[in-house]
N, C-alpha and C positions, 0 to 999 in steps of 0.2 A: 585563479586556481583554488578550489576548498579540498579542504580535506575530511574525511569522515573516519571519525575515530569513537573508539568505544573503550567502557572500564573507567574506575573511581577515581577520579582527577581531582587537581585543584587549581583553581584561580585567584592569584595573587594581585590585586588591584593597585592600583600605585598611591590609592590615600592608605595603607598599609592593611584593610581589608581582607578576607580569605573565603573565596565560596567552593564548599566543596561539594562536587556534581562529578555528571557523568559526563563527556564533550560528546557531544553530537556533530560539529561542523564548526571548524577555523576558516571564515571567508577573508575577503582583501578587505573588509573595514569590520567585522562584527565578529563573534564567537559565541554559537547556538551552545546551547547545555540543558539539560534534566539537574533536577534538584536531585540530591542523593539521599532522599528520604522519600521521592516519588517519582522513582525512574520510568513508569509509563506517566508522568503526568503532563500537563504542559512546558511546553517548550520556549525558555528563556534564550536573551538574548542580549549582548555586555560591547560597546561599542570598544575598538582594541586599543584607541587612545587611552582606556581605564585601564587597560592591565599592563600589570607589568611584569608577568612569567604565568606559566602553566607548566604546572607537575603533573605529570601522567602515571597511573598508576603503576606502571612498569620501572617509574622512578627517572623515566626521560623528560628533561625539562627542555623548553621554548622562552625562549627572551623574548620579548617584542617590540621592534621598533616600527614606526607605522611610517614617519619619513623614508626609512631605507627601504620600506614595501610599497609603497607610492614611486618612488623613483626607477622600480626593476620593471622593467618591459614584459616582463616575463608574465606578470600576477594582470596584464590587463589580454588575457586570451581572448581572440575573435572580435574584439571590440575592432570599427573602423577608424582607419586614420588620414582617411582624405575627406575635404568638404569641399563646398560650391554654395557660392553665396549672393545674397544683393542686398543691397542697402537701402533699407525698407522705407525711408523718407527720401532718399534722394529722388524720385520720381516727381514728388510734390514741389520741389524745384529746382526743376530744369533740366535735370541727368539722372542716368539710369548706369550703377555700378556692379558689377559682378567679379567675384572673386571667388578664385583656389587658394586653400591651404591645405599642404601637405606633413606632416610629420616626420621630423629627423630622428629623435630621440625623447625619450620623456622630458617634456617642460622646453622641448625645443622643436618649432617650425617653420617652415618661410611661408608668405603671403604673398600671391601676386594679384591685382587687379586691371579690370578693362574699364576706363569710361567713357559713354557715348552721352556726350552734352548735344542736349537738343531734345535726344528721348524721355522725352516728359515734359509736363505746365511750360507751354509758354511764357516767360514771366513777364512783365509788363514795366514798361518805363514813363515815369512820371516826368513831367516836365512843366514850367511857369512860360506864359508867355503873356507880356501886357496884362490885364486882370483874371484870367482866365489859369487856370491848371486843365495841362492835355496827358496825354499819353498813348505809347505807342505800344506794339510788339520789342522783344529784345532781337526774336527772329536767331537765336543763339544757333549753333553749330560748329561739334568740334569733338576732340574725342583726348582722353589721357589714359596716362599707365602710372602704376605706382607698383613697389616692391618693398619689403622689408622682412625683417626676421623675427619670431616671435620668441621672447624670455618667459615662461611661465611659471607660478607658485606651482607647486603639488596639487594635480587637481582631484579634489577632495571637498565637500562643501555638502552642509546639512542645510534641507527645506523642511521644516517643520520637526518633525520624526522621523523624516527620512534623509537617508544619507546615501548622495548619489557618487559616485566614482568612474572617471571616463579619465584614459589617458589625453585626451583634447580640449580639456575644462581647466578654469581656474584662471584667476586675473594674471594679467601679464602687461610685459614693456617689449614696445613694439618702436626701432630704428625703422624708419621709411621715407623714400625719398618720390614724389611726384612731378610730372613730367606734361606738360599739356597745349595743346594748342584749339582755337576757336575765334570765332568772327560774330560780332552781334552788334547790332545797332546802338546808337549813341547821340546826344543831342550838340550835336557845333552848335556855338553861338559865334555869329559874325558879328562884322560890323554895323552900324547903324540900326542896331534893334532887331540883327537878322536872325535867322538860324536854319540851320539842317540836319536833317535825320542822315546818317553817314552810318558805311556798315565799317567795323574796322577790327583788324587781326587781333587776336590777342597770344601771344605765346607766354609762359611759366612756367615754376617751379617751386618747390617747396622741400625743404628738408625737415622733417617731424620729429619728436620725439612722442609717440600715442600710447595711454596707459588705458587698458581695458578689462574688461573679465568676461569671461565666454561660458554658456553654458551647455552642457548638454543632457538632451532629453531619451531615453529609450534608444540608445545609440542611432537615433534615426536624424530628430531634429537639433541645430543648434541657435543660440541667441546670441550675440556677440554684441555689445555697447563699448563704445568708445570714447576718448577725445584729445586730442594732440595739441603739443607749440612747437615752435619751433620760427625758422625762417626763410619766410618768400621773397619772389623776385617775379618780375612782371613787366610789360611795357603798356597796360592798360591806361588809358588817355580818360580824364573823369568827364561825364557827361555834366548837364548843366555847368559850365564853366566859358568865359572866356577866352582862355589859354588853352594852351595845350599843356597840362599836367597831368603827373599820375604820383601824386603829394597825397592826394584820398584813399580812403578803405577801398580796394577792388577785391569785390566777391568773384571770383574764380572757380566757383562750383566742389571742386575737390579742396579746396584753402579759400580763407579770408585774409587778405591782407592788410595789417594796419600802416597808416602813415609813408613816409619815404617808400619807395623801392630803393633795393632790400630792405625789408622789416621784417616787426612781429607779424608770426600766421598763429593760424588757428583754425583747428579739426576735428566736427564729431561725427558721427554717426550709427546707426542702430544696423547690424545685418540678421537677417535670417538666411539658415541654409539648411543643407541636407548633406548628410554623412554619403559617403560613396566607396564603393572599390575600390 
C-alpha cells in the first residue's frame, strides 16, 4: 500500500543526514520526494532501510521499521500466494517433479510435491563383462511424494538498482520428508562368470533438512534453487556386485544415498513456476 502525501517534509536518514523535500509517495521499500528548492523538478527516490523518521510538515512524524513492514500481510496487496512448479533438471535424469506451494503467513508456507520416475532420460547402466564394458536401459518406473514446510527470511532482495518485494521470495529452511517407490534394472552377477539383467523393486525414504532461496519475478514467474541432508533409508541391491548388498551410494532420483542404509542423503534441485490463484 503507498501513500501519497503532499507539503514541506523532512527525512531523517539513519547515518544522521536530513533532507528536506516535499514526499511525494511512501512505498513498502522506497520513499519518492521533490527537493524543496524544486518542487516541480525531478523526482527522487531513498530506499527506507536509510531512514529513520519523516517529519511532515503538519509536524506528524513516521518511524520506520522495514523488518516490521516486510512482515505485515497487509503492505503485500494483490500480490499472489500460491505457485506450481517443476524441477527444471529433473527431466535430464530420469524424473519429472511438480510441486504446490501455498502460503500460510508471511515467511511461512507448506510444499507438496508429485514424482513420476520414469518421465524422462532413460538413463543408462554400465556394466563389465570379460574385456568388454556393456550397457543396458535402467527401464526405471515409479513414482514419489514429498512434503514439508517452508521458514523464510523477509522477502526483500535488491538486483542491481532494483529492489524487488514479493511476499513468496527470499531464502528459507525447508523440513521435508520423501516417500518413494520404483523398479529398474540391475546387473546380477552369478556364479561362474555369469550374470543377469534383473528388474527389481526399490522402495524409500529420506528425511531432509533443504536450505534454498526463491525468487520472484513480476508476480508471475518464480525460481527456486535448492539443496538438502539429511537421512535415507532404502533396500536398493547395488548392481555390478556379487552379493546381494546395498552398502553403496543408491541414487533414488528424489535423494542420493551415501554408504550403509540408513545414511547420509543428499538433495538439490532447481524449480521454475508460476504464481497462481
Amino acid at each position: 500500500m503507498t501513500q501519497i502525501l503532499y507539503g514541506q517534509d523532512q527525512i531523517f536518514k539513519k547515518d544522521g543526514n536530513k533532507i528536506i523535500c516535499k514526499i511525494k509517495e511512501i512505498g513498502l521499500s522506497e520513499v519518492k520526494y521533490y527537493n524543496h528548492d524544486n518542487l516541480q523538478g525531478p523526482l527522487y527516490s531513498i530506499s527506507k532501510e536509510q531512514v529513520h523518521m519523516i517529519v511532515f510538515e503538519n509536524g506528524k512524524k513516521e518511524v520506520f521499521n522495514v523488518n516490521e513492514d516486510l512482515k505485515n500481510k497487509d503492505n503485500y496487496p494483490g500480490q499472489l500466494t500460491k505457485a506450481i512448479k517443476l524441477n527444471f533438471l529433473s527431466p535430464l535424469i530420469g524424473y519429472s517433479e511438480f510441486s504446490f506451494e501455498k502460503l500460510n503467513a508471511v515467511g511461512k508456507s507448506y510444499e507438496i510435491s508429485l514424482g513420476i520416475i520414469g518421465l524422462g532420460k532413460n538413463n543408462l547402466l554400465d556394466y563389465s563383462y570379460a574385456t568388454s564394458i556393456n550397457e543396458t536401459k535402467k527401464n526405471q518406473f515409479g513414482v514419489f511424494v514429498s512434503g514439508g514446510y517452508k521458514f523464510s527470511k523477509l522477502p526483500d532482495f535488491l538486483f542491481g538498482r532494483t529492489r524487488f518485494t514479493h511476499v513468496m521470495q527470499g531464502a528459507y529452511i525447508k523440513p521435508v520428508l520423501y516417500l518413494g517407490t520404483y523398479s529398474e534394472n540391475r546387473v546380477a552377477y552369478k556364479a561362474s562368470s555369469q550374470y543377469t539383467i534383473e528388474k527389481q523393486q526399490v522402495n524409500f525414504g529420506a528425511l531432509h533438512l533443504e536450505f534454498g532461496k526463491q525468487w520472484v519475478f513480476n508476480d508471475k514467474v518464480l525460481l527456486d534453487g535448492f539443496w538438502g541432508i539429511g537421512y535415507g533409508f532404502d533396500n536398493k541391491l547395488e548392481s555390478n556386485s556379487y552379493t546381494n548388498s546395498n552398502t553403496s551410494t543408491a541414487y533414488n532420483y528424489a535423494n542420493t544415498r551415501l554408504g550403509n542404509s540408513p545414511g547420509l542423503s543428499f538433495s538439490f534441485g532447481v524449480k521454475l513456476g508460476i504464481l497462481v490463484k
